[in-house]
C-alpha positions, -999 to 999 in steps of 0.1 A, spaced: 234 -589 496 242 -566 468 227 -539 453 191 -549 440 182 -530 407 152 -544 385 156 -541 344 124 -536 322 122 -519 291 141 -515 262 162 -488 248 187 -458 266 192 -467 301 173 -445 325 185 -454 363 158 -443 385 168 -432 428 139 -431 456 132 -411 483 142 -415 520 130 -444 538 110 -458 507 127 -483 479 121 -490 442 85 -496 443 74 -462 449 81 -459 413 58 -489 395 35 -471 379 59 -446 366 83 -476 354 56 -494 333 50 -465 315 84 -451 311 101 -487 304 78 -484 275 103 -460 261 135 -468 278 153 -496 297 146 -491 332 171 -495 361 148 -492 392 169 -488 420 166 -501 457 191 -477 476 214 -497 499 195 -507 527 160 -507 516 139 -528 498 159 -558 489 193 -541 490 219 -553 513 239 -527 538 273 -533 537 289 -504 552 279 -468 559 252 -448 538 268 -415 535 271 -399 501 302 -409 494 293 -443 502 259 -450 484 278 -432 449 302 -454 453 286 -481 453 261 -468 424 291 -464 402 308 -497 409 271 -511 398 268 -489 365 297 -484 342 285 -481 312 263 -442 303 229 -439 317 202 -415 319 198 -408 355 163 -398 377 163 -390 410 138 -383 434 142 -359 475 170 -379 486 173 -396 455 180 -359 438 207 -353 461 228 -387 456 221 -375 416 236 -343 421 262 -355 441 267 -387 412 266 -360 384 290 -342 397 311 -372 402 306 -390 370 302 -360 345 311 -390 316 288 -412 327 255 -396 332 243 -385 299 211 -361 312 194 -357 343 159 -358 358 152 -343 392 121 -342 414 112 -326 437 148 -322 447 170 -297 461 206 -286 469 200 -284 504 172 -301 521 174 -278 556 170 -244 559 206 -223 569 210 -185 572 216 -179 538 190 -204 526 150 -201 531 143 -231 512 143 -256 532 131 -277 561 139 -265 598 168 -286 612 148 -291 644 120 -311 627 152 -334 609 164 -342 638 135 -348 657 122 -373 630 161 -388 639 150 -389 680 121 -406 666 135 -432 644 151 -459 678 120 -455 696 95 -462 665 109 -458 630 75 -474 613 53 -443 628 81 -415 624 84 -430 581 42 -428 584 48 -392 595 73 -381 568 48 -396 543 19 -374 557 45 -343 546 50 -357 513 16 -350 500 4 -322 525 -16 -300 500 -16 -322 471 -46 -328 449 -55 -357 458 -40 -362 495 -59 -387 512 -59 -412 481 -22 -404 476 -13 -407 514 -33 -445 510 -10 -455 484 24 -448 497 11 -465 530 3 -491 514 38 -496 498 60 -484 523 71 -517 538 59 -539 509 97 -546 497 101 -553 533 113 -527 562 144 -501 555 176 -508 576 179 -486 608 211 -476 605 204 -467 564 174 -447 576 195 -431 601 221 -423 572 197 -407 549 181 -386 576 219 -375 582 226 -365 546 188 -346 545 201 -326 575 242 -320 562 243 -320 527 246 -285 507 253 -291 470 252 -254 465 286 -246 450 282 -279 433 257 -270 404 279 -249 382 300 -282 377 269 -306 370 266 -295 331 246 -325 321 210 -310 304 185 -312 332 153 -314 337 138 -302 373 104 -309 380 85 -292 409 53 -297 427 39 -263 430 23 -272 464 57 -292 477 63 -285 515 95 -305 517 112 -287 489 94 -262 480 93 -250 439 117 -221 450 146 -246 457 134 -261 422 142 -230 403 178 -225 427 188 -251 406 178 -246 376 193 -210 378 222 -225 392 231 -256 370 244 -241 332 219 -267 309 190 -271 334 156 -257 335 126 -262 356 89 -271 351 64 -265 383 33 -289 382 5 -272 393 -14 -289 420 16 -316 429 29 -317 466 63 -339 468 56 -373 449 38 -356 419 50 -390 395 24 -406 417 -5 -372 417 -2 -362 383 14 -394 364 2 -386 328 20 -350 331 48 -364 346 56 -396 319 53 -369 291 74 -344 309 102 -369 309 100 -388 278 100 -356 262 131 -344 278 149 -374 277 143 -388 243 156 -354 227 185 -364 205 
């Protein structure tokens, strides 16, 4: 099965990337609005939703296959994982990806020595222990995270139950892969060489990234700056869709 990738809209392509363990849908409401102004390229990774797995999902792997799928200069948004494989893409393509939208992303999902931003490598690979013996509760779990503290919560926790598996369930061995670039990856001296004009948006209440590895990057990347959404936890495109639809029209329809 190849890569599935749904097209609505007209205008500049904008390829959109979700989050660990979730797939394209995550993003309908933001789509119908934003395919409004642009043609949307909604994304399932490989090995979730309706994407096939044909070999490992690494880094490497999934951008490769990304750019074997888009040739042509795109837009690109990328959401947690998603922002990583975009960082990693930009970097990668610098020709190809015209500007950049991440959210709720970071360089380096885990927290190191030298690095206070991020989630504590024991609760990454516990949620990894997890995954053989019951992935569906340990993906209900990581949800729960997502919008800890958001306005909102319960109503928002509802929703992304409700379409966690409704693309079908993730592959095992992709969720295993994504967990594995949350806890390895560190794109840090990576950002001074992704000079595409970005756009980071934070959720000022994120506990998964928090806003401080938002502004890393935009301090860090030379043509990026950040906007914190007040009230957001880690899916604010779902919380606060209004602010989020202007925020990126506005950055990505600037000539």
């Amino acid at each position: 099965m190849s890569l599935h990738v749904e097209v609505t809209g007209q205008g500049e392509p904008l390829v959109m990337l979700h989050g660990w363990g979730m797939h394209g849908g995550v993003w309908s409401d933001a789509v119908a609005r934003l395919a409004q102004a642009f043609e949307v390229h909604n994304v399932d990774l490989p090995g979730h939703g309706e994407s096939g797995l044909p070999g490992a999902f690494t880094l490497e792997a999934v951008t490769g296959q990304l750019a074997a799928h888009f040739d042509q200069p795109f837009m690109l948004l990328g959401w947690s994982l998603g922002g990583i494989i975009a960082q990693h893409w930009a970097a990668r393509e610098p020709r190809l990806i015209r500007r950049m939208v991440l959210v709720a992303s970071t360089p380096c999902f885990t927290g190191r020595e030298d690095w206070q931003c991020g989630m504590p490598q024991q609760t990454l690979e516990q949620f990894a222990a997890e995954l053989g013996n019951n992935h569906a509760a340990t993906l209900r779990r990581f949800l729960a995270l997502q919008v800890r503290g958001s306005e909102g919560e319960r109503e928002l926790l509802g929703l992304l139950r409700e379409r966690l598996f409704s693309r079908g369930e993730p592959h095992l061995d992709a969720l295993r892969g994504g967990l594995q670039i949350l806890r390895d990856a560190d794109l840090r001296e990576v950002l001074p060489r992704i000079a595409q004009p970005t756009l980071v948006l934070a959720g000022g209440r994120d506990k998964l990234t928090p806003p401080q590895a938002s502004h890393h990057l935009a301090q860090q990347m030379p043509c990026a700056r950040v906007v914190e959404i007040e009230g957001a936890a880690h899916a604010p495109f779902l919380s606060h869709p209004e602010i989020f639809v202007e925020q990126v029209c506005g950055f990505l329809n600037i000539n």
